[in-house]
Structure formats: C-alpha cells, structure tokens
C-alpha positions as CSV (number, residue, x, y, z in Angstrom):
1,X,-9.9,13.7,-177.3
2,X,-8.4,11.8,-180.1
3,X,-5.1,12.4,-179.2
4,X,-2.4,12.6,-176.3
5,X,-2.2,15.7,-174.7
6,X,0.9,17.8,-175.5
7,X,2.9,19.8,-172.7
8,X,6.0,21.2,-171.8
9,X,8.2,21.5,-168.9
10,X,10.0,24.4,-167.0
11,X,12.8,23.0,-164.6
12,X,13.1,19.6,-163.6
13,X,16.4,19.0,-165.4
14,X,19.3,16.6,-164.7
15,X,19.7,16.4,-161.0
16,X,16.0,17.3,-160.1
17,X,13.9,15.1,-157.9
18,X,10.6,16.3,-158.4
19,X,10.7,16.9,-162.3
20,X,11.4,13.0,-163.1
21,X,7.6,12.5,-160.8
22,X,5.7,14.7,-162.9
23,X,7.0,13.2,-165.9
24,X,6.2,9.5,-164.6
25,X,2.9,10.9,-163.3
26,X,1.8,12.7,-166.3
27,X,2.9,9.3,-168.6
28,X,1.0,7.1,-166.1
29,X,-2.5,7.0,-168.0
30,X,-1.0,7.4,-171.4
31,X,-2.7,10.6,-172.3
32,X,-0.2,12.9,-172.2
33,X,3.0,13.3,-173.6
34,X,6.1,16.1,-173.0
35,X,7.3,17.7,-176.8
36,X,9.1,20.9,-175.2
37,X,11.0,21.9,-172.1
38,X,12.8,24.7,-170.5
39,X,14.8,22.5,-168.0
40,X,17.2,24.8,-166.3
41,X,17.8,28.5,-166.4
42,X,21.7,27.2,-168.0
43,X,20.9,26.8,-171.8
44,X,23.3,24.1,-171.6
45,X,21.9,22.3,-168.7
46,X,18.7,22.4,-170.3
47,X,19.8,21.3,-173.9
48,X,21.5,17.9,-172.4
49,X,18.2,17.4,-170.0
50,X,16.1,17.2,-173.3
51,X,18.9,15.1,-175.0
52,X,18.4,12.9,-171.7
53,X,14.4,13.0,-172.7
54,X,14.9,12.5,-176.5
55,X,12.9,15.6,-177.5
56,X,13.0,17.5,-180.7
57,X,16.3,19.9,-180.2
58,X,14.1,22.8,-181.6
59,X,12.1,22.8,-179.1
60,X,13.9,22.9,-176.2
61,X,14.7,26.3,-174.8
62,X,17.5,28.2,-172.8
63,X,14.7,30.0,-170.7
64,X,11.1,30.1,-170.2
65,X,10.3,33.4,-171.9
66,X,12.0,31.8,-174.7
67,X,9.7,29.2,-174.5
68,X,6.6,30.9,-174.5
69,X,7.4,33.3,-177.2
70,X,8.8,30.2,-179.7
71,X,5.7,27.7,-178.5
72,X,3.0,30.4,-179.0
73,X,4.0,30.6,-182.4
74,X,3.3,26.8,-183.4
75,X,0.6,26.0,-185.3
76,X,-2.7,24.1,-183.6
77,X,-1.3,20.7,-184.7
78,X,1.8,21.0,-182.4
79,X,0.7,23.4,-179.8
80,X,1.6,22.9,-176.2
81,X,-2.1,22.2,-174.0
82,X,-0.6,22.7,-170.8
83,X,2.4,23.7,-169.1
84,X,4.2,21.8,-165.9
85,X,6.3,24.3,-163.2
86,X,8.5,21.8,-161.2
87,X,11.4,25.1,-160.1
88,X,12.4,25.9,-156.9
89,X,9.5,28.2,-154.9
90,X,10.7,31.9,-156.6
91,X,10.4,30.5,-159.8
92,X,7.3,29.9,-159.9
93,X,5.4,33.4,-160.4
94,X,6.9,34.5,-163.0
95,X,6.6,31.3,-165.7
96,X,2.7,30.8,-164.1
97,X,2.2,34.4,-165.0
98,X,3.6,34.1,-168.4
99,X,2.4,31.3,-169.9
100,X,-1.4,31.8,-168.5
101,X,-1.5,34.7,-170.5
102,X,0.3,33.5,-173.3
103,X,-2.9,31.2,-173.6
104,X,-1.4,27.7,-172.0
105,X,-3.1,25.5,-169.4
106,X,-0.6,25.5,-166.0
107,X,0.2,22.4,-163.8
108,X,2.4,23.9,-160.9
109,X,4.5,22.2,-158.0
110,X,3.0,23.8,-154.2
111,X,3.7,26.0,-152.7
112,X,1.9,27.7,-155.3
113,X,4.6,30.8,-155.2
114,X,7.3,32.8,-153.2
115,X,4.8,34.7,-151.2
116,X,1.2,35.7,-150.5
117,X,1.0,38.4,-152.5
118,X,2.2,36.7,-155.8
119,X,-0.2,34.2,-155.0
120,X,-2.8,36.7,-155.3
121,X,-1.9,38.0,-158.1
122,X,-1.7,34.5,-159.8
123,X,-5.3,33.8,-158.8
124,X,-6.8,36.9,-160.4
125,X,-4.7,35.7,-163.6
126,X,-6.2,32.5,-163.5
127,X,-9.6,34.1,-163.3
128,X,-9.2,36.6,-165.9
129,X,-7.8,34.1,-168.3
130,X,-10.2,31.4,-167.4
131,X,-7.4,28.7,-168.2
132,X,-7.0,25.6,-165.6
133,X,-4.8,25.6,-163.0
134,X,-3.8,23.0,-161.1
135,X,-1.5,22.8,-157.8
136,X,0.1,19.5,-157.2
137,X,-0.5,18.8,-153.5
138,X,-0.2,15.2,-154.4
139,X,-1.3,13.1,-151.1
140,X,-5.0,14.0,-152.2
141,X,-5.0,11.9,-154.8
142,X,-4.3,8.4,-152.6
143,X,-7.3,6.3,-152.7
144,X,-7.9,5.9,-148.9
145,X,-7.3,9.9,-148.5
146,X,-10.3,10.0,-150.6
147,X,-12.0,7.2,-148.9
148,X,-11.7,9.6,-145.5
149,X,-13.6,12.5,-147.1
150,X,-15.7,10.4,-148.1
151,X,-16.5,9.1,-144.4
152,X,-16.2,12.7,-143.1
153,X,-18.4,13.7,-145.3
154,X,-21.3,11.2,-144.6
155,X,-21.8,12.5,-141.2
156,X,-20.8,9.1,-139.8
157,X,-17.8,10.4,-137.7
158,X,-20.4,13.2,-136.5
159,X,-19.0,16.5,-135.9
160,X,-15.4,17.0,-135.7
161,X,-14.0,17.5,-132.3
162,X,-10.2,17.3,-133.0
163,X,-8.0,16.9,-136.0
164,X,-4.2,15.9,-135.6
165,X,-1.6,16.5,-138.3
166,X,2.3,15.8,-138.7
167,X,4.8,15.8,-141.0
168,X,8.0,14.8,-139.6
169,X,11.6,14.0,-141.8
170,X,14.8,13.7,-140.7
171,X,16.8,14.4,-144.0
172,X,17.9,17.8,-142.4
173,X,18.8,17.2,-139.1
174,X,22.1,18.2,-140.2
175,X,23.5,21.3,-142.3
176,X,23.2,19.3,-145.7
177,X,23.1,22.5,-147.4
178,X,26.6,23.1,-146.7
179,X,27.7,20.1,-148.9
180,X,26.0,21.6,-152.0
181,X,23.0,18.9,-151.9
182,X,21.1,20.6,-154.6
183,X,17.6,20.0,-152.9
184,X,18.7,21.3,-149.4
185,X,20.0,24.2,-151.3
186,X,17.3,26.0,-152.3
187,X,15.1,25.1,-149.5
188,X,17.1,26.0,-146.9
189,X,17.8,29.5,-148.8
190,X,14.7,32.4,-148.1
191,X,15.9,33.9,-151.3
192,X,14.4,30.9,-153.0
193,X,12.2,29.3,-150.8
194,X,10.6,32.2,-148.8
195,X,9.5,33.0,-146.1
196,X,9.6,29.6,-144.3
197,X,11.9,26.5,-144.3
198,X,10.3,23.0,-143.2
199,X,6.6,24.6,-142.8
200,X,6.9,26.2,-146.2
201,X,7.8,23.1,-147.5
202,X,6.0,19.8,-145.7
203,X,3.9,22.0,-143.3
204,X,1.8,23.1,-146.4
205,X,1.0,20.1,-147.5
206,X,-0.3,18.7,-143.8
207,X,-2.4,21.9,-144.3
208,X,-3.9,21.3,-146.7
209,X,-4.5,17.5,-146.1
210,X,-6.4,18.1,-143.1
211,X,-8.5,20.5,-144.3
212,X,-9.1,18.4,-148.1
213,X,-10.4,15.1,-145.3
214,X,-12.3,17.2,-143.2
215,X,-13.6,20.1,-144.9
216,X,-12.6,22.5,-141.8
217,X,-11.6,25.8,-142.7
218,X,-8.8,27.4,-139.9
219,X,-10.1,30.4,-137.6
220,X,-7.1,31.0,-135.4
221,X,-3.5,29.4,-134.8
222,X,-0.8,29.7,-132.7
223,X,2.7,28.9,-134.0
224,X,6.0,28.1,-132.7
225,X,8.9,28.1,-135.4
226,X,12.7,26.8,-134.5
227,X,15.8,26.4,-136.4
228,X,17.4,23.8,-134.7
229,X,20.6,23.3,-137.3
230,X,23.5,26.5,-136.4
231,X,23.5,28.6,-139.2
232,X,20.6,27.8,-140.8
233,X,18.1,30.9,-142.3
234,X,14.8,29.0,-142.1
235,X,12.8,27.2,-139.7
236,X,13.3,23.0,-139.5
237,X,10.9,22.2,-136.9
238,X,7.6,23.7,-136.0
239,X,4.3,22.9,-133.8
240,X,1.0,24.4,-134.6
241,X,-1.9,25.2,-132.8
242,X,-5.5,25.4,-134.6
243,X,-9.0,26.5,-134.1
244,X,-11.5,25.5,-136.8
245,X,-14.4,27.2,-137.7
246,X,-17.4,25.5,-136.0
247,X,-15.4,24.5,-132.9
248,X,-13.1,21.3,-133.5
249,X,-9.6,22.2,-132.5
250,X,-5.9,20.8,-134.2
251,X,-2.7,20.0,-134.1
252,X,-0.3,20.6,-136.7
253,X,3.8,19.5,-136.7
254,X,6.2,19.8,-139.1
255,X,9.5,18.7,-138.6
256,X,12.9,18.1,-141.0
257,X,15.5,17.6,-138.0
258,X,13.4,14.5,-136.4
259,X,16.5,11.8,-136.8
260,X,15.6,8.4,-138.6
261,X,12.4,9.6,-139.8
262,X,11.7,9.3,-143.3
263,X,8.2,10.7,-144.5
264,X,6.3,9.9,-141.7
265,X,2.8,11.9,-143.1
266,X,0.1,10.9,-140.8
267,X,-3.7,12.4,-140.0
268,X,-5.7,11.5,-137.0
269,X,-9.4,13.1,-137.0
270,X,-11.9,12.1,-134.2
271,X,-15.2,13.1,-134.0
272,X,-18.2,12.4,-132.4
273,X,-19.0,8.8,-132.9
274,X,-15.5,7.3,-135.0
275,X,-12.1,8.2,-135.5
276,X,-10.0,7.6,-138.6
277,X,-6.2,7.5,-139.1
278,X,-3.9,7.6,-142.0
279,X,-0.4,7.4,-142.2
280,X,1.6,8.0,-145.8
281,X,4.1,5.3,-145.2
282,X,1.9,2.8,-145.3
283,X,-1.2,4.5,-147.8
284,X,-3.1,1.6,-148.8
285,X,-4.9,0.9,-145.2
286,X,-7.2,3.7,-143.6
287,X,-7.9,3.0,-139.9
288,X,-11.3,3.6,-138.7
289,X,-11.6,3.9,-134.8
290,X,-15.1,2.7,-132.5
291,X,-15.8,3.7,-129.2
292,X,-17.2,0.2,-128.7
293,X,-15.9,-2.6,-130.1
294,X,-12.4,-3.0,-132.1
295,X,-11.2,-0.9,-134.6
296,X,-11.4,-1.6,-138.4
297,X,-8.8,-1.7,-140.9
298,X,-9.9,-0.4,-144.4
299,X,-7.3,-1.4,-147.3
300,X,-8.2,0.2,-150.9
301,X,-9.4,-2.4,-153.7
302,X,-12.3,-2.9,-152.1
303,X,-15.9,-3.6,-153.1
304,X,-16.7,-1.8,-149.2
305,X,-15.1,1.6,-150.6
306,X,-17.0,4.6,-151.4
307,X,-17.3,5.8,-155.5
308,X,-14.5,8.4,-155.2
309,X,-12.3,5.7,-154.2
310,X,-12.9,3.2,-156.8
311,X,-12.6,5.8,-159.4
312,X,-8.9,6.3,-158.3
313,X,-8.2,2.2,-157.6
314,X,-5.9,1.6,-159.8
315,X,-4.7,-2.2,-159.5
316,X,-6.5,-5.1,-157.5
317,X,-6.5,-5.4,-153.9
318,X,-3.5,-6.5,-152.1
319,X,-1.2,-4.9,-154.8
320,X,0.0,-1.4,-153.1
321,X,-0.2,1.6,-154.6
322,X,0.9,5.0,-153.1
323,X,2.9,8.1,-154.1
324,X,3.2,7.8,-157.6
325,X,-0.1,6.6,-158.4
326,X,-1.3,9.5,-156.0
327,X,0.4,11.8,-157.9
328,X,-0.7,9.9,-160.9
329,X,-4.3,10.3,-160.0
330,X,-4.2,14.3,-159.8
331,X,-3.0,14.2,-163.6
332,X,-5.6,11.9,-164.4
333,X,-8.3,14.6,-162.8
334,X,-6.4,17.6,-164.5
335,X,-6.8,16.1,-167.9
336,X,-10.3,15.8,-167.9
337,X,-10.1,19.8,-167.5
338,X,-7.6,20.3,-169.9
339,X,-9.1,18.6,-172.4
340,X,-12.3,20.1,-171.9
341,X,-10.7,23.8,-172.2
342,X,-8.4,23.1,-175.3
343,X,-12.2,21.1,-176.8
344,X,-13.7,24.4,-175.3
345,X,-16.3,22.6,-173.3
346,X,-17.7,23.6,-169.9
347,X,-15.3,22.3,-167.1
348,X,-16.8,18.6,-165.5
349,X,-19.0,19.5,-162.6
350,X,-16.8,16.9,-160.4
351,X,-13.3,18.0,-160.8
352,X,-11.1,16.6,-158.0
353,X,-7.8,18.3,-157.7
354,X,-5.9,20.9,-156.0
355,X,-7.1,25.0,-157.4
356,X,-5.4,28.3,-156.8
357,X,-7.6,28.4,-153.9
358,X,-5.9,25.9,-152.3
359,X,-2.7,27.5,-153.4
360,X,-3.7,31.1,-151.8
361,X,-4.4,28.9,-148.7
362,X,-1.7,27.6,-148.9
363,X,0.4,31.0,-148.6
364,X,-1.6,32.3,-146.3
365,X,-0.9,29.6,-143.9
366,X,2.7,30.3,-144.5
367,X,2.3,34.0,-143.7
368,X,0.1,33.3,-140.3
369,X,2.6,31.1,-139.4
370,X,5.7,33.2,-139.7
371,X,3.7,36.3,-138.3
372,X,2.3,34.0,-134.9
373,X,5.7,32.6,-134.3
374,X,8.0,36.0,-134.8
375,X,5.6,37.3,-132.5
376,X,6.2,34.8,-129.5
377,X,3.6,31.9,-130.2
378,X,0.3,34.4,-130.6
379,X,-2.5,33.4,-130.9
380,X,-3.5,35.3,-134.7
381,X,-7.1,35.0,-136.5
382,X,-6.5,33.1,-139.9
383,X,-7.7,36.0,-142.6
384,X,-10.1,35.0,-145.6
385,X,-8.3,35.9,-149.1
C-alpha cells in the first residue's frame, strides 16, 4: 500500500495495561497508525484517553456503537481498515460482532470471547463476512517459538512422546481484587471474565502454545481447578492432564497464586530423538536436548535459524528481543492480510498469526476444563467445533 494503515481502538483507556501494547505493537513497523477510539464505556473517560493520544476530538466516541455508526459514514480517504478490541473478556462479542458486519477488519485481545457459544457465533461472522480476524495470542510471534515449529516440524525431534506446559504468576496470591486493582477486577469477576479465572486467562495461552510448536491437537484431558484465595469466584491455580491425538501425552499448569513468580511461561516437548525447551523469561535462547552428547543452546539472530525465524529477527544477535517485538511480529503478519483485503487481493498463502480457529479452541478448552474439574478431575474427550 502507499499508505499507513488506519484503525481504531475500543477500550484500552487511561489505566489499561494491555491497550498501551497494542498501540506500541501496532506503531512498531510504522505501517499503521490509530485516528479513532472508543476507549472506555465512560464518554468522559474515553474523551481524556484520546486527549492523552492527541487524536482528532471528532472522532473519538462515548461507545462502540457510536463508533461504528459515525466511522462507517467516512469517506474511503479516512476510513478506519481495521479495528483493535483490547476490553475485558464480555466485551468482546458484541464490538467483534458489530464492526465485522459494519465492514471493518477486527484485531481482538484472547480469549476470543465470554464463552463458547459466542465464540461460535463470531466464527460464522467472520466467514460470512470474509473480513480478517486476528486473535492476539502474542508468544507465537517470538522468534525462537517459531524456530521450535520449525524443528518439530522437520521430523528431527521424531514423533512426539510428551509435551509439558506451565504458566505460573504470583500477582494473585492474595485477594488484590479487594483493593480495587483495576486488572484483578475484572478477572477475578465471572460476570466479566467467564467461566474461568487463572486458566481463562494464562491457561489459554499455554494452550495454545503447545499446540502452535507441536501441531498436536488435544483428545482427552483431565482437570483439576482450585481457588486457593477465600472469597474468590474463579479458579487461581489449576493442573491439566492431556492426551494428544496420535498418542504423545501432556502436561498443562496454570497458576496465579505461585508466590515470587513473575511470568514464568515455559514449554518442554520431547520426542523421539531430541527435546527442546523454552522459557518466556528469557525468549531469545531455545534449548535443544540430545540423548548423546550435551545439549545445545540456540539464541535468535542467527545465520543457523530456520526462514520463519529470520523473517521475524528483528535486531542483530546478542540484542534481546521478546514481548513487545512478539507482539510486534503478529501485527506485522496481520497487516499483510489487511492490506490485501482493503487492496481486495487474495489473502497471502503464508499467513502466520493467530485465526478464530484458534480462538474457538481456545474456548473450548475453557469449557472442558471447567466441565472435567466440576465433575471431580474426569477424564472428558476434547470435542471438535
């Protein structure tokens, strides 16, 4: 395209965490730029949140139906391209849902929505209006996450025997909520977040790490939820066990009471002939495991790394990169689609981001969860949607 990329925001105001990363993200390649916003369901809120972002008063809106309506009007020259959802889980339906068929390209925060059947409904939205969606499970976009696939997907590990995923914080080992911490708020609340707490939250996006390394699609689990912190609504701890398709089995743990942990991230898979290990804390080495001589440590930068790894290299080796450029990196791949659909041109055969397929996964691992672990840790087959 000959120009930036125009899009608008809905949440993410003044005291949101997650709305200042998109925005950094989104700004990181310098092909994009934000012209509208609907920053807080408080008109107010949202008016000084686009003072705080220097954007035209006109466009920035009291609530995202407002939004749609005014920015659907505007001619081709100013039109929005795409849309950015960065609200709490409940909130994110009903904007998706709007703006999709109000003819706007959707980037949306995971989980991909309140509950399975929204999810559903989104996905057959997405089809019928054939505009890109794009689910920000950011850790897929670091270099050496890549680089795994990549390995897995050689054959060189051989098959998969066992695949070990956790996710443990510590942030809410306490009742934070109670002090009106905006962020433990809302996810602590099943009004907002659903129908899980800490798996809902960080256990969705181990899912879906393990299975965007090794490809391996779940068969069965067995789960074991807990709320730890008194008073509490939702789970803040969690263990997980899986059955893959073709036989490898997995562990999955997702913790936010595990004190003086931080966001500890970290995938093990081992399979026939190697093992590999990455950890999020420390992003820019991948650790590839022999059964005969020492291991190897892989750091990104690298003439020795695969294709999809250099594409995604962003500075020379020994300069670390990690959760911005990650989330960076997913932006970069969604604005290849987006410009192809607003140049209406096919869709780039090797598209490498997150899809509302990952985002139905995504729910129904939530629901299988919830379901295994109300019903005493059973063992429950993982259904196809």
């Amino acid at each position: 395209m000959n120009r930036k990329l125009r899009f608008g925001m809905i949440g993410g105001g003044r005291g949101a965490f997650i709305g200042a990363v998109h925005r950094i993200a989104a700004a990181m390649d310098g092909q994009a730029e934000l012209v509208a916003g609907a920053f807080s369901s408080d008109a107010a809120r949202s008016r000084v949140s686009g003072e705080d972002l220097f954007l035209d008063p006109s466009r920035v809106y009291g609530s995202f139906q407002e939004m749609a309506r005014l920015e659907a009007k505007q001619p081709p020259e100013r039109r929005l391209d795409f849309v950015v959802i960065v609200t709490p889980n409940y909130q994110h339906f009903p904007p998706a849902k709007l703006f999709l068929e109000s003819g706007f390209n959707v980037v949306c925060d995971k989980p991909v929505t309140f509950n399975l059947a929204e999810a559903l409904k989104l996905r057959a939205i997405v089809k019928k209006t054939k505009k890109v969606f794009v689910l920000t499970h950011n850790y897929t976009g670091n270099v050496l996450v890549k680089q795994a696939r990549d390995i897995v997907r050689s054959g060189a590990l051989g098959a998969v025997r066992k695949v070990v995923v956790e996710y443990p914080q510590g942030w809410l080992s306490t009742a934070l909520e109670k002090t009106e911490q905006k962020q433990a708020a809302w996810r602590t609340d099943p009004k907002r977040s659903g129908a899980a707490g800490a798996m809902g939250d960080i256990g969705t996006h181990a899912e879906n790490l393990a299975r965007y390394v090794t490809g391996l699609e779940i068969k069965e689990l067995c789960a074991d939820l807990t709320t730890f912190v008194p008073g509490r609504k939702l789970d803040d701890d969690g263990n997980v066990l899986l059955r893959y398709h073709g036989g490898a089995k997995g562990v999955l743990h997702a913790s936010q009471i595990c004190v003086g942990e931080e966001n500890a991230l970290s995938l093990r898979v081992y399979g026939e002939k190697l093992g590999l290990e990455w950890r999020q804390e420390n992003p820019n080495e991948l650790i590839v495991k022999h059964p005969d001589r020492p291991r190897e440590v892989w750091t990104r930068g690298n003439g020795y790394l695969g294709a999809a790894a250099k594409a995604c290299t962003r500075i020379p080796a020994g300069h670390p990169e990690g959760y911005l450029e990650a989330f960076g990196n997913i932006y970069r791949e969604a604005f290849r689609a987006i410009a192809a659909e607003v140049k209406g041109l096919p869709q780039p055969a090797d598209l490498d981001f997150p899809t509302i397929d990952d985002g139905v996964a995504g729910m129904v691992f939530i629901e299988t969860v919830v379901k295994s672990s109300a019903l005493g840790a059973k063992w429950l087959k993982f259904p196809k949607r």
